[in-house]
N, C-alpha and C positions, 0 to 999 in steps of 0.2 A: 774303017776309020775308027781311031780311039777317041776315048772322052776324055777331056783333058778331067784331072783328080780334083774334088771339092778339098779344098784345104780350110781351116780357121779363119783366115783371114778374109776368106769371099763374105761381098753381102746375104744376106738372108733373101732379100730382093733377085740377086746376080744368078743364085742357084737357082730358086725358083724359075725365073723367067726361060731359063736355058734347058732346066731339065723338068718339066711343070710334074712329071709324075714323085717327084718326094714332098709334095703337099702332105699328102698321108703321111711320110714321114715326120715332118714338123707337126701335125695333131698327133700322133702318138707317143711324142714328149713333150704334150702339153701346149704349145703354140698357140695361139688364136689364129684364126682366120686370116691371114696376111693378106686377102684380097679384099678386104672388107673395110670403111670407115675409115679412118688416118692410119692404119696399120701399111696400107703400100707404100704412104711416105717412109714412116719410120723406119720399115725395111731397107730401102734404099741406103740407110745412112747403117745398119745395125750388122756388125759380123758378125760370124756362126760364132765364133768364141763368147760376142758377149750375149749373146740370145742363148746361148747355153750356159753360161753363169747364170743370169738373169731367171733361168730355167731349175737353177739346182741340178743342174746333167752335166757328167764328164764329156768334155769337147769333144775327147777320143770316142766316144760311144755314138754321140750325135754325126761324129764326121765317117767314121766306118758307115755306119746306119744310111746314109746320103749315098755314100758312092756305091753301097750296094746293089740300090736301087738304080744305079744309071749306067751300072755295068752290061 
């Protein structure tokens, strides 16, 4: 069975919950803690696009980086 592809447009929240092991990924560009404090709200509403702006990181580099890990 294949993984369906992280694209830009998923929440931060979306990936997470689906694929729990790219946490590491998100701390290694910088992320907070997404399970912590009002961060799993904000996740909820926040796509990979703009948590990688938000981040100063190419979307392409964050979004490669993600599917990596869930291949």
């Amino acid at each position: 069975m294949g993984h369906q592809p992280i694209t830009p447009d998923m929440t931060v929240w979306s990936v997470y919950r689906r694929y729990p092991q790219t946490l590491d990924v998100f701390f290694s560009f910088g992320c907070p803690d997404i399970r912590k404090g009002l961060f799993p709200l904000a996740m909820r509403l926040m796509k990979l696009k703009w948590a990688a702006r938000a981040h100063k990181i190419p979307v392409e580099d964050m979004i490669q980086a993600l599917n990596a890990v869930v291949r």
